[in-house]
N, CA, C and O atoms as a GROMACS GRO file, in nm:
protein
  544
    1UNK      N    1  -1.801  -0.732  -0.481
    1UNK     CA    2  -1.659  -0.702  -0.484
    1UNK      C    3  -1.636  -0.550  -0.478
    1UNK      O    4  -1.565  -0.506  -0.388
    2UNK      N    5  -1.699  -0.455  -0.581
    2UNK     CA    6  -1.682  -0.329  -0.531
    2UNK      C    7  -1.726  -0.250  -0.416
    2UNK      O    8  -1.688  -0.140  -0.377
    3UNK      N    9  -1.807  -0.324  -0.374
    3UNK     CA   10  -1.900  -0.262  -0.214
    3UNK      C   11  -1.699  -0.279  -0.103
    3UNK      O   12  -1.660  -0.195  -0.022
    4UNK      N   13  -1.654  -0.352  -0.125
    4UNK     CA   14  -1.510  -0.412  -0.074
    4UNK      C   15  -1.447  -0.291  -0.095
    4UNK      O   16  -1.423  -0.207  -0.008
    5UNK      N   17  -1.418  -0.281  -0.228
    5UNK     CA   18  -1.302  -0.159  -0.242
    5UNK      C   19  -1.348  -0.057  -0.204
    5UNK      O   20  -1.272   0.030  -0.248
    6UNK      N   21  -1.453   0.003  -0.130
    6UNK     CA   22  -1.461   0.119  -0.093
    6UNK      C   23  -1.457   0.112   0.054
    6UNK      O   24  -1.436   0.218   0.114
    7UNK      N   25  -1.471   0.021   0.110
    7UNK     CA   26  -1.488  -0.049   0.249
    7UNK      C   27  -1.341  -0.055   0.279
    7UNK      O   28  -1.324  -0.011   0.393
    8UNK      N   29  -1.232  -0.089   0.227
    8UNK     CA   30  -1.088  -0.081   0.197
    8UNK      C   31  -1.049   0.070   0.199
    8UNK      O   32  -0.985   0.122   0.291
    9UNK      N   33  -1.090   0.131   0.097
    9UNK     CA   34  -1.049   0.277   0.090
    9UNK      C   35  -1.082   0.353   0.169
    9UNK      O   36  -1.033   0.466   0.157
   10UNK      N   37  -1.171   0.330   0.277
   10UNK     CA   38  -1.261   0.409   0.399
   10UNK      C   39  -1.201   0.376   0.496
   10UNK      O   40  -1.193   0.470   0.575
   11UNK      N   41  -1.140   0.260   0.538
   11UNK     CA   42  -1.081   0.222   0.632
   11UNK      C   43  -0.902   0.235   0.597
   11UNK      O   44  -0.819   0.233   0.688
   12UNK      N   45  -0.885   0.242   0.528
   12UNK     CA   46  -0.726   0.371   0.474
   12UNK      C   47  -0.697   0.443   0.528
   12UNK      O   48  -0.605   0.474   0.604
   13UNK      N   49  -0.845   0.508   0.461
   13UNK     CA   50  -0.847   0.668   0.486
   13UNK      C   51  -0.848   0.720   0.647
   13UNK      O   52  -0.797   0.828   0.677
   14UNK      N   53  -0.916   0.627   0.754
   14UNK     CA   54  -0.937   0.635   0.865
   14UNK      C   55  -0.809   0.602   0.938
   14UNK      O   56  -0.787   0.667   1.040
   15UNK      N   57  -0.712   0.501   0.897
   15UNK     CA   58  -0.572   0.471   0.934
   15UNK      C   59  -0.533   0.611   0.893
   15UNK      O   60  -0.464   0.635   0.992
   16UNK      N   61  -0.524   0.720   0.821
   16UNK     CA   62  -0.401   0.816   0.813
   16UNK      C   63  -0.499   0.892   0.908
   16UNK      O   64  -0.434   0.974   0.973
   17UNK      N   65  -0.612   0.895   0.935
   17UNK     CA   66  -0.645   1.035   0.993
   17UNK      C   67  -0.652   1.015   1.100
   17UNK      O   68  -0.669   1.115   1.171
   18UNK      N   69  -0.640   0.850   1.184
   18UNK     CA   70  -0.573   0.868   1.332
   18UNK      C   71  -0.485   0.874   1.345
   18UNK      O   72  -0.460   0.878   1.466
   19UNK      N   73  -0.352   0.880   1.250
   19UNK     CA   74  -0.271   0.884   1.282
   19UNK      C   75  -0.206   1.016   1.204
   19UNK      O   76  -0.088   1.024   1.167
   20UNK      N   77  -0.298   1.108   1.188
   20UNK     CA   78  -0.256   1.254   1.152
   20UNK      C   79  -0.192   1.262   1.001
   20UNK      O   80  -0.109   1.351   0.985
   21UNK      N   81  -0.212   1.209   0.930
   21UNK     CA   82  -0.138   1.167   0.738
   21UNK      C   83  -0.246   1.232   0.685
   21UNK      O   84  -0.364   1.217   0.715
   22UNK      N   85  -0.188   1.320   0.590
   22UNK     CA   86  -0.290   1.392   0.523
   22UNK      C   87  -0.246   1.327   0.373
   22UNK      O   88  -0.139   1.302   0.318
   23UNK      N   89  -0.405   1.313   0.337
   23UNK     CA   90  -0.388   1.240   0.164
   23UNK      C   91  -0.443   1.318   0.046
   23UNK      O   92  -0.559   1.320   0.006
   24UNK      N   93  -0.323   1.391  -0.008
   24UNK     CA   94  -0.399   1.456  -0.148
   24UNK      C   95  -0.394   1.358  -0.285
   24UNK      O   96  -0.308   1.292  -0.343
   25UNK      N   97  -0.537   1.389  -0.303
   25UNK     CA   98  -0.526   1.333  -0.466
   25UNK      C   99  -0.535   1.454  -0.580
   25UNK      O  100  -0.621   1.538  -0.607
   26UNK      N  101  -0.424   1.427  -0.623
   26UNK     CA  102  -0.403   1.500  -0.751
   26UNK      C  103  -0.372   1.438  -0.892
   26UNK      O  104  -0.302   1.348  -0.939
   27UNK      N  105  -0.465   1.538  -0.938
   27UNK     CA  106  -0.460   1.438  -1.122
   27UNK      C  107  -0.339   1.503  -1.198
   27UNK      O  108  -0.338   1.616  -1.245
   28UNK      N  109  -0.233   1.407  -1.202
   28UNK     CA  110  -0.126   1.444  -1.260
   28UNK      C  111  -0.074   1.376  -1.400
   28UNK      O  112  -0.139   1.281  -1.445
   29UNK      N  113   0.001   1.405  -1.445
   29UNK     CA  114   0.012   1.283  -1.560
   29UNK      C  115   0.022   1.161  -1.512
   29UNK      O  116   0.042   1.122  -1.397
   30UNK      N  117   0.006   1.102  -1.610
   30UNK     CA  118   0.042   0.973  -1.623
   30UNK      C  119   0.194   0.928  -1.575
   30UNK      O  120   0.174   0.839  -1.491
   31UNK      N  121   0.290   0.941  -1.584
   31UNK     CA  122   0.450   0.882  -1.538
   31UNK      C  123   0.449   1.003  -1.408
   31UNK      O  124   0.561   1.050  -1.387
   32UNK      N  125   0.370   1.042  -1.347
   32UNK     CA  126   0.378   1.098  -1.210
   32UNK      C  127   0.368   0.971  -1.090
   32UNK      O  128   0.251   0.935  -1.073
   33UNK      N  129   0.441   0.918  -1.029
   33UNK     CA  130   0.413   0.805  -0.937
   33UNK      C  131   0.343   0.894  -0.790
   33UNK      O  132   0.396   1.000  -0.756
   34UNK      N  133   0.250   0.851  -0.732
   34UNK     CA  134   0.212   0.865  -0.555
   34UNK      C  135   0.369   0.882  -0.506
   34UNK      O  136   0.478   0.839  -0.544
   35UNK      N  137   0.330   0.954  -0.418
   35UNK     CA  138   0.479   0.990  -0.340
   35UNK      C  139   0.416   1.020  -0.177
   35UNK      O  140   0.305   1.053  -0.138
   36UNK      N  141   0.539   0.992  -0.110
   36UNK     CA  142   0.470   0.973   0.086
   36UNK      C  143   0.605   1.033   0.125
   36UNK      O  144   0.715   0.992   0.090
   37UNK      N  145   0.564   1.188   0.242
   37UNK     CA  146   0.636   1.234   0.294
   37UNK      C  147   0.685   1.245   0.431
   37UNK      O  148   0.662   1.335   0.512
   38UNK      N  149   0.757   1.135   0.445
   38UNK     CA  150   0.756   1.127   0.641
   38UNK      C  151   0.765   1.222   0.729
   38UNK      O  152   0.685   1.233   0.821
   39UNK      N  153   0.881   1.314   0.706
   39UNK     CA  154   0.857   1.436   0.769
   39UNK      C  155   0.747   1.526   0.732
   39UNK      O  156   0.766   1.643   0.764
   40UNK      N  157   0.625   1.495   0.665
   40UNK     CA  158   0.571   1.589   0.681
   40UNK      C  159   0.397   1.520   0.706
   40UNK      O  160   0.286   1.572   0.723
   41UNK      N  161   0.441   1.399   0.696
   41UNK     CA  162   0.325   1.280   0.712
   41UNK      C  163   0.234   1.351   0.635
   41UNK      O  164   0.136   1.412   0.677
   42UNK      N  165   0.285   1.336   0.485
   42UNK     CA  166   0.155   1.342   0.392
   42UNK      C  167   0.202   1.253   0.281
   42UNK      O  168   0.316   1.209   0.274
   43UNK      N  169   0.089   1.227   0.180
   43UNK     CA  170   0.088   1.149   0.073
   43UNK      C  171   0.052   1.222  -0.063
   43UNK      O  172  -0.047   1.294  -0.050
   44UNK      N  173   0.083   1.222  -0.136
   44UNK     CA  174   0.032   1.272  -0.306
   44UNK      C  175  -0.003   1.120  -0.352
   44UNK      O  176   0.071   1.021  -0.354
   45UNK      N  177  -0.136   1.133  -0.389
   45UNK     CA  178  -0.148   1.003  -0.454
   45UNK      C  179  -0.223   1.045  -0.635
   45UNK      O  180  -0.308   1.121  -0.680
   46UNK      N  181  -0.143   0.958  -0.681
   46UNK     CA  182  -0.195   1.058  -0.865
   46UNK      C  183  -0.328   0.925  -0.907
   46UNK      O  184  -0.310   0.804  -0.914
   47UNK      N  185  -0.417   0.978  -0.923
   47UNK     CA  186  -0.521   0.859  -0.969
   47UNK      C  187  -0.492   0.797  -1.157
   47UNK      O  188  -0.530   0.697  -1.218
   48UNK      N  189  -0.415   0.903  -1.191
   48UNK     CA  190  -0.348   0.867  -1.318
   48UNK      C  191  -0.273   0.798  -1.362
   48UNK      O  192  -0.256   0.738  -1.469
   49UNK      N  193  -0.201   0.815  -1.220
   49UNK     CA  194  -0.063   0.686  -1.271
   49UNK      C  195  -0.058   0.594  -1.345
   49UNK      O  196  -0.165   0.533  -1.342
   50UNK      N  197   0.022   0.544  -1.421
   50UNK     CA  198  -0.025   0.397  -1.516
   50UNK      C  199   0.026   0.279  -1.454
   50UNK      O  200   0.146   0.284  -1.483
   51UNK      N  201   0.007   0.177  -1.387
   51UNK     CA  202   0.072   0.121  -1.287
   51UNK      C  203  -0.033   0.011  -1.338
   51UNK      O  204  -0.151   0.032  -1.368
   52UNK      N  205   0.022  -0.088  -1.340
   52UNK     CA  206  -0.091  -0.191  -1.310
   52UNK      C  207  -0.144  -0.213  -1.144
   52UNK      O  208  -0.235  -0.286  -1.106
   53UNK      N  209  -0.074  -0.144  -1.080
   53UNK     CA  210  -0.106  -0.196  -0.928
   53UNK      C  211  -0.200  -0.113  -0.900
   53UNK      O  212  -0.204   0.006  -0.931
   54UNK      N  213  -0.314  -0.207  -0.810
   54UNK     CA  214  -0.445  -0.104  -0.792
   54UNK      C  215  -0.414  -0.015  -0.649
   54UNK      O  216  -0.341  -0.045  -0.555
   55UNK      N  217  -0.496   0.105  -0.671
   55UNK     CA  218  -0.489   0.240  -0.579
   55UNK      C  219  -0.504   0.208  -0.426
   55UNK      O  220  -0.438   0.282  -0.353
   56UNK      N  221  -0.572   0.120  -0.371
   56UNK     CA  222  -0.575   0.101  -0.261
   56UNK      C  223  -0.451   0.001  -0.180
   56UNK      O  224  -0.418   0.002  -0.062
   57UNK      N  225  -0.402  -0.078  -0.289
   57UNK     CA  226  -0.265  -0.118  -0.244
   57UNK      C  227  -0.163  -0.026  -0.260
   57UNK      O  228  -0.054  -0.032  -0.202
   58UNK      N  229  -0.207   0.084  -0.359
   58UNK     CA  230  -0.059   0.164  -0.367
   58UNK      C  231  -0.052   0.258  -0.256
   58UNK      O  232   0.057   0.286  -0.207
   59UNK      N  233  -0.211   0.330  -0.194
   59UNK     CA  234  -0.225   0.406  -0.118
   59UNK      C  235  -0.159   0.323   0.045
   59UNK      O  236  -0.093   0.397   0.119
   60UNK      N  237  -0.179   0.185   0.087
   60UNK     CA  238  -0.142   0.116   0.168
   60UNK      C  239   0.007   0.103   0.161
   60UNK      O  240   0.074   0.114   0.264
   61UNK      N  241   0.059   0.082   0.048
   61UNK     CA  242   0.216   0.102   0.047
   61UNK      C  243   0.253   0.268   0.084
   61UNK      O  244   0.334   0.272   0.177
   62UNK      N  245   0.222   0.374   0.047
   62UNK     CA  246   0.255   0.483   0.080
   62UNK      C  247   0.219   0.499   0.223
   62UNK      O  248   0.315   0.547   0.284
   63UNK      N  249   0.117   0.476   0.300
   63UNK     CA  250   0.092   0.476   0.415
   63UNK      C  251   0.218   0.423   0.501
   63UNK      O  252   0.279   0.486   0.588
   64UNK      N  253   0.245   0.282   0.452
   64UNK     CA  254   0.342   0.231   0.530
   64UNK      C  255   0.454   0.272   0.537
   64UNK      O  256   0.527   0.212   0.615
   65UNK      N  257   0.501   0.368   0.473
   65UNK     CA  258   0.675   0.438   0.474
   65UNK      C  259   0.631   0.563   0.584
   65UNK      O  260   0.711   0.589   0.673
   66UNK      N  261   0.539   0.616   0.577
   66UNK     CA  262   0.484   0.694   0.726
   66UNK      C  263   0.481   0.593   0.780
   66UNK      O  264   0.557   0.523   0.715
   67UNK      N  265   0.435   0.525   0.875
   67UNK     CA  266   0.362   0.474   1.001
   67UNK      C  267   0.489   0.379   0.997
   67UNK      O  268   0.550   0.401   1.102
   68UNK      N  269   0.561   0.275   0.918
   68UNK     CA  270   0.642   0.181   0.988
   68UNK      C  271   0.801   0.243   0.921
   68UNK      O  272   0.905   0.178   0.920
   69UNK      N  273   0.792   0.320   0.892
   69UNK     CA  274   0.953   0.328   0.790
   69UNK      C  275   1.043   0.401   0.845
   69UNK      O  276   1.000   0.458   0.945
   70UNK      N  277   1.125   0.417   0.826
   70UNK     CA  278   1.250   0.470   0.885
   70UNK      C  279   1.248   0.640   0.831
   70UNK      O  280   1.274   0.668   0.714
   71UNK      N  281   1.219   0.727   0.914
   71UNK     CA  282   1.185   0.818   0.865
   71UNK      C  283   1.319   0.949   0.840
   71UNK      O  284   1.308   1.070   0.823
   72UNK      N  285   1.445   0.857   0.846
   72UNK     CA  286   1.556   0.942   0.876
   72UNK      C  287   1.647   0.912   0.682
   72UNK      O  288   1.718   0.979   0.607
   73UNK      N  289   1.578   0.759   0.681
   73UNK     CA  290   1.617   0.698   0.543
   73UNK      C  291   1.638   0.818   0.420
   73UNK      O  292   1.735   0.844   0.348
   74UNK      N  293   1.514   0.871   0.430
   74UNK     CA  294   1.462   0.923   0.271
   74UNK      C  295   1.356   1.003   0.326
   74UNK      O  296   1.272   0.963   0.405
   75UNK      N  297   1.368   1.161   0.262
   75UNK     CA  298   1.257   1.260   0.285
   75UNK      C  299   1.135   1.227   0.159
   75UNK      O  300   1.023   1.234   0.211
   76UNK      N  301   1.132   1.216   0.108
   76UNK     CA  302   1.041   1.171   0.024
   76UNK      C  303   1.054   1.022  -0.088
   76UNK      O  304   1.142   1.015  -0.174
   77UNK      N  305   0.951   0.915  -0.067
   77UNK     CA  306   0.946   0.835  -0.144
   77UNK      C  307   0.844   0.806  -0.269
   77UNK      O  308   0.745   0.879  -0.258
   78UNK      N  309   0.838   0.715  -0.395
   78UNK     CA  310   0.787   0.738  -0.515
   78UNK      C  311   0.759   0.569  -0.501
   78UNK      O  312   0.811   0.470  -0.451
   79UNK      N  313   0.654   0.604  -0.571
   79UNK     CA  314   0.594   0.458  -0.535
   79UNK      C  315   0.684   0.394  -0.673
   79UNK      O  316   0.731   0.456  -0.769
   80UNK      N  317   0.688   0.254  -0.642
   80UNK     CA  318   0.747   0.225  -0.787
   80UNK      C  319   0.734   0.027  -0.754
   80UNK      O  320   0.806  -0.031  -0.673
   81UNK      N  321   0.656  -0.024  -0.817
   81UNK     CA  322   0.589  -0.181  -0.816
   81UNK      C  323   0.724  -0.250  -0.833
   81UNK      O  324   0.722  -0.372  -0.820
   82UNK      N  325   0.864  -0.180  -0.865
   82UNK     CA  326   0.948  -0.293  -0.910
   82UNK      C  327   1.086  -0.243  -0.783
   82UNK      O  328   1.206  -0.266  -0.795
   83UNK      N  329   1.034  -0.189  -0.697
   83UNK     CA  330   1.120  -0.149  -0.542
   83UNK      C  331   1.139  -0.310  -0.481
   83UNK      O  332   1.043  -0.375  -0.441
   84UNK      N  333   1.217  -0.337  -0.481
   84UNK     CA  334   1.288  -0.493  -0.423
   84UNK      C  335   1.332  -0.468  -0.279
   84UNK      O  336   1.287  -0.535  -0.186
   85UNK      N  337   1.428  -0.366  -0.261
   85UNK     CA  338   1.522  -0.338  -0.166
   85UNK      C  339   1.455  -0.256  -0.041
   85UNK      O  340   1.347  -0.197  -0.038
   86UNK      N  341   1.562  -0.273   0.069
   86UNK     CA  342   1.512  -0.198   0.193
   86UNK      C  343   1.377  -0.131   0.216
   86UNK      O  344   1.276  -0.199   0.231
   87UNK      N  345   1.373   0.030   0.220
   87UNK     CA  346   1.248   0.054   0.232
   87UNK      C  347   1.152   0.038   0.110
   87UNK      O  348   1.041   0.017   0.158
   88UNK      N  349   1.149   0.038   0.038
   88UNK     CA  350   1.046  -0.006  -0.088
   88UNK      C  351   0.981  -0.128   0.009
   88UNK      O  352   0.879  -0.147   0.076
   89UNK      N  353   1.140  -0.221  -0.033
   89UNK     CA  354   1.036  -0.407  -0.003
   89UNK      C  355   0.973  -0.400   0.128
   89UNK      O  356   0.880  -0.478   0.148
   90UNK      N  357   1.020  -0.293   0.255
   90UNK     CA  358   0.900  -0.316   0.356
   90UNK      C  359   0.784  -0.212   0.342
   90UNK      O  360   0.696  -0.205   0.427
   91UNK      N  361   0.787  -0.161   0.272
   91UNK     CA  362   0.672  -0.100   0.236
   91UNK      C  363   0.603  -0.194   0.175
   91UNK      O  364   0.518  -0.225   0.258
   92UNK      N  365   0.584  -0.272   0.059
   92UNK     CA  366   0.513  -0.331   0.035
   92UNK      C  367   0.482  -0.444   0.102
   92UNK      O  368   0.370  -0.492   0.083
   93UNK      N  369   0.584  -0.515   0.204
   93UNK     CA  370   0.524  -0.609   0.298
   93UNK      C  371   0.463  -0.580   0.337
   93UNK      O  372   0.360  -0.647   0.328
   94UNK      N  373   0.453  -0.437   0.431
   94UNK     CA  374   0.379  -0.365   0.517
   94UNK      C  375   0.258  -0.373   0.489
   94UNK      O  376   0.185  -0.444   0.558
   95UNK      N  377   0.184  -0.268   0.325
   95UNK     CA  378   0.106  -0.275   0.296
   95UNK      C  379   0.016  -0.431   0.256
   95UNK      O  380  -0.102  -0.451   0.286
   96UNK      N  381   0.085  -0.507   0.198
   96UNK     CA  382   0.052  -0.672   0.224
   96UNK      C  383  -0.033  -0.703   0.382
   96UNK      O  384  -0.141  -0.760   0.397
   97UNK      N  385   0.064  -0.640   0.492
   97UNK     CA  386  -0.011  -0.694   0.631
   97UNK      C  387  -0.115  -0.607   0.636
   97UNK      O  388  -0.225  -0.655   0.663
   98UNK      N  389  -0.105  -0.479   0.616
   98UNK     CA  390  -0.210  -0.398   0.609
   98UNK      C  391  -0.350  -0.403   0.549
   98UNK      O  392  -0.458  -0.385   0.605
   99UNK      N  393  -0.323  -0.434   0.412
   99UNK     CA  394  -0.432  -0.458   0.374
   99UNK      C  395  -0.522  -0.588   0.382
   99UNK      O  396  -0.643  -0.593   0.360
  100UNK      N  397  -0.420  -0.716   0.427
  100UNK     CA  398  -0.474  -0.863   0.511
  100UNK      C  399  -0.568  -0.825   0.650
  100UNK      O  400  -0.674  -0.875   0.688
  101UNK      N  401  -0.495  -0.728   0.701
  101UNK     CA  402  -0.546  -0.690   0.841
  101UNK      C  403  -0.718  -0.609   0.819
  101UNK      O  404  -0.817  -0.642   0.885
  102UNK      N  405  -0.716  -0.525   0.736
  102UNK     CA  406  -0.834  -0.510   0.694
  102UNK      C  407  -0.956  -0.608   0.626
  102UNK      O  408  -1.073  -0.602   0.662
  103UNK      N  409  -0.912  -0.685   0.536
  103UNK     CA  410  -0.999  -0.774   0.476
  103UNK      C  411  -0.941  -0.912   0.411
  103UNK      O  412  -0.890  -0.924   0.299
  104UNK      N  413  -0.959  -0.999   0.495
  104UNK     CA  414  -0.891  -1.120   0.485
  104UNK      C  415  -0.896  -1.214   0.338
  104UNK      O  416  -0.996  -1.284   0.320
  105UNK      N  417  -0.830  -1.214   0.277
  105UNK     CA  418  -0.868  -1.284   0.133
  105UNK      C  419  -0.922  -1.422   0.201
  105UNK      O  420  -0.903  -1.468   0.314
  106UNK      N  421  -0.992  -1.467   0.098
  106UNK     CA  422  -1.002  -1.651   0.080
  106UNK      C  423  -0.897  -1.725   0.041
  106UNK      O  424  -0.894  -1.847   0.060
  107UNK      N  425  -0.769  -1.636  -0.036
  107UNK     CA  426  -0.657  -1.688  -0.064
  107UNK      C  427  -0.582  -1.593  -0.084
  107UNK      O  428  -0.619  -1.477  -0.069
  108UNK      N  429  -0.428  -1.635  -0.133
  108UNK     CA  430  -0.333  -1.511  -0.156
  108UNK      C  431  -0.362  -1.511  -0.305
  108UNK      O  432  -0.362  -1.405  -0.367
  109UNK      N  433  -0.390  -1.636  -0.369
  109UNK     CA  434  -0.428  -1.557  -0.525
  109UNK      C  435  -0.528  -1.476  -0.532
  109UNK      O  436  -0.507  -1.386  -0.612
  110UNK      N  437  -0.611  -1.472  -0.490
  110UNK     CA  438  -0.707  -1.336  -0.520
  110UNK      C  439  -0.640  -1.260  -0.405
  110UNK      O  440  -0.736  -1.318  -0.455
  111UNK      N  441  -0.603  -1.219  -0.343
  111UNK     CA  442  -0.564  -1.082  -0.321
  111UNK      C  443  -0.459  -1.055  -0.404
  111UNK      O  444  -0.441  -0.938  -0.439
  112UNK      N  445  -0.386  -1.142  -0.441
  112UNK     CA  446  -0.306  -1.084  -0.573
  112UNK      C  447  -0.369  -1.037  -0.719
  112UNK      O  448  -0.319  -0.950  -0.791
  113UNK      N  449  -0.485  -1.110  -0.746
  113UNK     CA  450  -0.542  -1.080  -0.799
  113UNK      C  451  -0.638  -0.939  -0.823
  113UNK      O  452  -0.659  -0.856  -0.911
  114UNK      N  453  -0.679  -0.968  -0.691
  114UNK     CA  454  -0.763  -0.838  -0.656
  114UNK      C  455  -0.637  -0.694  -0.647
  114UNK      O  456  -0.659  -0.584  -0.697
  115UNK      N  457  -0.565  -0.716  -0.606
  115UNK     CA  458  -0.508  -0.576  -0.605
  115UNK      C  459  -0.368  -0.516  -0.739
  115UNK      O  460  -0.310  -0.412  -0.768
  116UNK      N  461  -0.370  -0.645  -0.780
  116UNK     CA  462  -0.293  -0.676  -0.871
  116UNK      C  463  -0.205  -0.614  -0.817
  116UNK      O  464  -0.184  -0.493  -0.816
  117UNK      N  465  -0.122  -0.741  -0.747
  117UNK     CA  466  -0.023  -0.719  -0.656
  117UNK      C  467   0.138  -0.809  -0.769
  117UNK      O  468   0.144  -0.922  -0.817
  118UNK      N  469   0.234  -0.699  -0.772
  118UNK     CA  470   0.316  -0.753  -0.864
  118UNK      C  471   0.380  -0.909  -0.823
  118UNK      O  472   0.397  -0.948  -0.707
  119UNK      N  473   0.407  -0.979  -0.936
  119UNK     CA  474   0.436  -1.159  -0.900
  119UNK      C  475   0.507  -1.165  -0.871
  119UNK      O  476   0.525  -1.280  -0.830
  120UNK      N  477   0.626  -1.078  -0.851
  120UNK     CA  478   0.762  -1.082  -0.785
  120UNK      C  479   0.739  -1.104  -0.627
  120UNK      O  480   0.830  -1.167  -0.574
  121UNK      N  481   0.642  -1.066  -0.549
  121UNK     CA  482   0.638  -1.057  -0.420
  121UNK      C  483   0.493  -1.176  -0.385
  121UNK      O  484   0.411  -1.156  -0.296
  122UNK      N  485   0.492  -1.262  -0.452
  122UNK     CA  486   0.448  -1.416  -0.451
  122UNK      C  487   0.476  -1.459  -0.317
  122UNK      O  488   0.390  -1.496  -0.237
  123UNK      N  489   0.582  -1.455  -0.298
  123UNK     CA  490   0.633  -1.527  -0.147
  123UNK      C  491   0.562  -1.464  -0.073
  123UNK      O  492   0.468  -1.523  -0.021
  124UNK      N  493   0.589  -1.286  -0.037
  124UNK     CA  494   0.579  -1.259   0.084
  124UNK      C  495   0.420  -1.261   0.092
  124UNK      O  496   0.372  -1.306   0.196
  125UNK      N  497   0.333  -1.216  -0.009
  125UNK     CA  498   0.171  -1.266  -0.024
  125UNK      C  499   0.151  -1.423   0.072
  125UNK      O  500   0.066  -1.452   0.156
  126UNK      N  501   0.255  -1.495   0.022
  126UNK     CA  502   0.189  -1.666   0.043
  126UNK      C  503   0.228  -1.640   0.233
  126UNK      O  504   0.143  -1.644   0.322
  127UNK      N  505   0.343  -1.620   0.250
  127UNK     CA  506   0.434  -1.648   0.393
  127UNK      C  507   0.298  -1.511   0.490
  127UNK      O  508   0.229  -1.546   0.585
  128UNK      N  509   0.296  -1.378   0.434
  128UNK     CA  510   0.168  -1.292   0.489
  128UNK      C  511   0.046  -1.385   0.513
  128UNK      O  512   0.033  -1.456   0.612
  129UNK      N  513  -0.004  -1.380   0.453
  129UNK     CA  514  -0.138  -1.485   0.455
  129UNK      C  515  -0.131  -1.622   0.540
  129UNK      O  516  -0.216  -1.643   0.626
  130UNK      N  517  -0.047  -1.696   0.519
  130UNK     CA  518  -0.023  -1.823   0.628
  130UNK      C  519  -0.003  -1.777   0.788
  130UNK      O  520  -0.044  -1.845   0.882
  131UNK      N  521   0.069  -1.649   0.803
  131UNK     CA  522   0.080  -1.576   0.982
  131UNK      C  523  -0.053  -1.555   0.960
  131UNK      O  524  -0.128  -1.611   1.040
  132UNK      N  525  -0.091  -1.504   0.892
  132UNK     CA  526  -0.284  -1.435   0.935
  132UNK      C  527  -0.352  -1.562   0.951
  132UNK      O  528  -0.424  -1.565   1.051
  133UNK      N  529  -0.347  -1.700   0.859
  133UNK     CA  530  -0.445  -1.762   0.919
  133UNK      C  531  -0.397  -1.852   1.017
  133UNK      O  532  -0.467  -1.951   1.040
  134UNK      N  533  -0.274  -1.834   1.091
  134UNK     CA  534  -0.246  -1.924   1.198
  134UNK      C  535  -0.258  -1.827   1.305
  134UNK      O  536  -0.227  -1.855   1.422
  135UNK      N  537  -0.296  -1.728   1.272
  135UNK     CA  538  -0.329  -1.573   1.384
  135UNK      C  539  -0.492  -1.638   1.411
  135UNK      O  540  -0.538  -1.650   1.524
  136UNK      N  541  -0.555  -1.670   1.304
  136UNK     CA  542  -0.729  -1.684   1.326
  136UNK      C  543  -0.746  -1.809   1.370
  136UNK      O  544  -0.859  -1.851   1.395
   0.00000   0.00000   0.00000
């Protein structure tokens, strides 16, 4: 399982750097959230944060407000697990397809599991996962 999460985080990391996203990690406090800057296609990601949501889904959600988001919306966004609305909720769909597209769960409960992906977004996990395996 951990040989995975780095196999995940390598192949991230390779999505921002073809597509020019520069990713700083900085150790900030704790109530500092990751933040993604479209106009300037970079990311702050805080390894501190207290989030139950794990780093490689949060880094995949920040990715996705660069690469699919409306970049006229909002100059800078803050990651935040309880974002429901507009760009938040396609950010985290996003990152959902994103990180499916990289490494296919055996189910949507363990990738919920595995990334400890918040239960509010149950659906779009189950409805994500059913296009991927009618894609395979």
């Amino acid at each position: 399982m951990e040989r995975y999460k780095y196999a995940i985080f390598d192949a991230l990391y390779d999505l921002a750097k073809e597509n020019s996203i520069s990713i700083y990690k900085l150790l900030l406090k704790p109530n500092t959230p990751d933040v993604a800057s479209p106009v300037d296609s970079s990311i702050v990601m805080n390894p501190n944060f207290e989030t139950r949501v794990a780093y490689n889904y949060r880094l995949a959600h920040e990715l996705s407000h660069i690469l699919y988001g409306d970049h006229e919306a909002q100059a800078v966004y803050q990651f935040s697990e309880y974002g429901k609305r507009g760009e938040e909720l396609l950010a985290h769909r996003n990152a959902i397809r994103m990180l499916m597209s990289i490494k296919m769960p055996s189910n949507p409960f363990t990738f919920m599991s595995y990334y400890r992906v918040p239960a509010w977004l149950e659906n779009d996990v189950m409805r994500i996962y059913n296009e991927f395996k009618v894609v395979e």
